[in-house]
C-alpha positions as CSV (number, residue, x, y, z in Angstrom):
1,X,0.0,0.0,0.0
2,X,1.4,3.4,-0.5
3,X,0.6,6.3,1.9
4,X,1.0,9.8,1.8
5,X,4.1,11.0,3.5
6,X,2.3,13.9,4.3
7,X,1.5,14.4,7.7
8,X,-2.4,14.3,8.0
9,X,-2.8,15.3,12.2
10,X,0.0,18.1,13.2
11,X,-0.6,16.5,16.7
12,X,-1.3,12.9,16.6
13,X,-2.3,10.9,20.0
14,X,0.9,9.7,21.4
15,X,-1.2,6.1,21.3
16,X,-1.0,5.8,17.3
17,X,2.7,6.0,17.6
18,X,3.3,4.2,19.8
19,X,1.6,1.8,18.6
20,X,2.3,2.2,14.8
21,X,6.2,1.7,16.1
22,X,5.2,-1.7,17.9
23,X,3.3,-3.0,15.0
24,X,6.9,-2.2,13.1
25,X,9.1,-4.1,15.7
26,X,6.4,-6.7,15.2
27,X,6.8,-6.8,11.7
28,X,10.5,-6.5,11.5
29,X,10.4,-10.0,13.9
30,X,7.7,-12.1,11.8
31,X,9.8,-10.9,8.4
32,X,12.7,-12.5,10.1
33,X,10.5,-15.6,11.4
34,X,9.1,-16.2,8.3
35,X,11.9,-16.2,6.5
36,X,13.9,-18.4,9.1
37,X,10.6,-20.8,8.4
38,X,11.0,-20.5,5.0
39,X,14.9,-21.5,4.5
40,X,14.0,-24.7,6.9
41,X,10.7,-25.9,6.2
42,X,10.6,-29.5,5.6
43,X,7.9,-32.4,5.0
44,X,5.3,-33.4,2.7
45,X,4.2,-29.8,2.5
46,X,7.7,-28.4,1.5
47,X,6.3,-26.7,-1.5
48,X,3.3,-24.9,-0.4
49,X,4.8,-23.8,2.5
50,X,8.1,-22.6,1.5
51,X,6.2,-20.5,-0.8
52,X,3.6,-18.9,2.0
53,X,6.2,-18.1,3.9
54,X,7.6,-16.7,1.2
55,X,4.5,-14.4,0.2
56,X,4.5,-13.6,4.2
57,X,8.2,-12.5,4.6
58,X,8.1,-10.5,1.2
59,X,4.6,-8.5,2.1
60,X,6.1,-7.6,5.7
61,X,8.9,-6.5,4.1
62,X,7.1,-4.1,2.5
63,X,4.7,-3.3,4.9
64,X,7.4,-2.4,6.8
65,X,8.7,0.4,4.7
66,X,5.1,1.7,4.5
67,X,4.9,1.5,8.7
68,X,8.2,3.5,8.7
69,X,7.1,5.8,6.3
70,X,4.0,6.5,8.5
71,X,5.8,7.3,11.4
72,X,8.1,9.8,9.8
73,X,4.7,11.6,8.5
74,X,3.4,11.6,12.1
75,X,6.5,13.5,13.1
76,X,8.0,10.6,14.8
77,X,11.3,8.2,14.4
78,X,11.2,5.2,13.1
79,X,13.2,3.1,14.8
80,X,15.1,-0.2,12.6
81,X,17.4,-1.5,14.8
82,X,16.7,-5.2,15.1
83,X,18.0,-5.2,18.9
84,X,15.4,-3.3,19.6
85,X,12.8,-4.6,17.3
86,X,13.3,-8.2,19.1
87,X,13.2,-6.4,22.9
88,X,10.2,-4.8,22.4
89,X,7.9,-7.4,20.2
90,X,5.6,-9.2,21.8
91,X,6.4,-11.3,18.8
92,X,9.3,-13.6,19.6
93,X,12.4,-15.1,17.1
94,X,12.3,-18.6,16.3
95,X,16.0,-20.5,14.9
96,X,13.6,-22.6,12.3
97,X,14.9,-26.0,14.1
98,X,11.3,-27.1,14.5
99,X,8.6,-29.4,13.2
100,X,6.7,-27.5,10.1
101,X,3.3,-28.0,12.3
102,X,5.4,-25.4,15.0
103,X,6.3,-23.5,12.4
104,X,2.3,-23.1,11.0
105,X,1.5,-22.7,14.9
106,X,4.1,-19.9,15.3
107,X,3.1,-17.9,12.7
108,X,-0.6,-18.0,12.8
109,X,-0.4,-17.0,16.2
110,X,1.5,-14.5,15.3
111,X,-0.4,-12.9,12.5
112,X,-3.7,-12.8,14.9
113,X,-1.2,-10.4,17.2
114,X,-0.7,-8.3,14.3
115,X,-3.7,-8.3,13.8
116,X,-4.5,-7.1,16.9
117,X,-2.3,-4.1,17.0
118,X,-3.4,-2.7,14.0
119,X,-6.9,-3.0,15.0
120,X,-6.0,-1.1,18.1
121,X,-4.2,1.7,15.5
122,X,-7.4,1.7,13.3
123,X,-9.4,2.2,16.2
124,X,-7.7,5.0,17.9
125,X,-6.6,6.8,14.6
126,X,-10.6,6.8,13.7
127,X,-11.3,8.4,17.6
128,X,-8.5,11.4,16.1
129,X,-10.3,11.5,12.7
130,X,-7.3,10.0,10.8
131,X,-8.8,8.5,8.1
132,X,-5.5,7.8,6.0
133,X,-3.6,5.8,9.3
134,X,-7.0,3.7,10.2
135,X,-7.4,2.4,6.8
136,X,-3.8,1.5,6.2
137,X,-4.3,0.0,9.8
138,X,-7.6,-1.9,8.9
139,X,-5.8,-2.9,5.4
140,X,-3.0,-4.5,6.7
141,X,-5.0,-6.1,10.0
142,X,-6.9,-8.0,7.1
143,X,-3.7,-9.1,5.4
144,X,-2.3,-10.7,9.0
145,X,-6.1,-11.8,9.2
146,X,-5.5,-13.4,5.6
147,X,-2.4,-15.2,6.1
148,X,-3.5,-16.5,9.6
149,X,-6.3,-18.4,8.0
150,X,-4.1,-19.8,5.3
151,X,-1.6,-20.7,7.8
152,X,-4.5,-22.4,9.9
153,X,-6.3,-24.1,7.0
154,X,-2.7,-26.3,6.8
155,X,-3.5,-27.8,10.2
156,X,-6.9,-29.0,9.1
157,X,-7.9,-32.4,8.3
């Protein structure tokens, strides 16, 4: 998605930073996860998975440069530094030396929590009348909402 860089609110609540910046340390960690995933899945499923992970690491890639971007228009600094991506996430880092079923687990879990904090952006942006952050918010909270159930339809059956 592409946003203006424009700064839409010349005072934004402190809240959609804040939280904006932990759905980018999120991010940052389920890029790395996925693609951890994705060098070391293994199984029957090898194929389809290797490639969702793929899809997943390459979108949060992105999405992260958007999430930046949106920070910097707010008036705030966005923050890369994976040291401090991994302390603050609630999201945690993963080696890849488990079962693809963990893996599937791990990152459907996952996505729900981004979900979750974009929802909570969306939400709070729409209370400020920030109609350019809540839908980038709601947009991306249905991509994470998206690759959860594709994630979770691989444990069915």
């Amino acid at each position: 998605m592409s946003i203006s860089v424009v700064a839409r609110n010349a005072d934004p609540a402190p809240a959609v930073i804040e939280n904006l910046e932990q759905a980018l340390r999120e991010t940052i960690v389920e890029t790395a996860k996925a693609q951890t995933y994705h060098w070391n899945v293994t199984g029957m499923a090898f194929g389809p998975l290797h490639a969702l992970f793929q899809e997943i690491y390459e979108d949060h890639f992105a999405a992260q440069d958007t999430l930046a971007k949106l920070i910097k228009a707010l008036g705030s600094h966005a923050d890369g530094r994976l040291i401090k991506a991994i302390e603050a996430s609630k999201i945690s880092e993963c080696d890849g030396a488990i079962s693809s079923t963990q893996m599937i687990e791990n990152l459907a879990r996952d996505q729900r929590l981004l979900s979750s904090t974009l929802r909570q952006i969306a939400s709070i942006s729409e209370e400020q009348e920030d109609i350019v952050t809540a839908d980038f918010a709601i947009e991306r909270a249905a991509a994470h909402d998206n690759f959860a159930w594709m994630l979770a339809a691989h444990l069915e059956g």
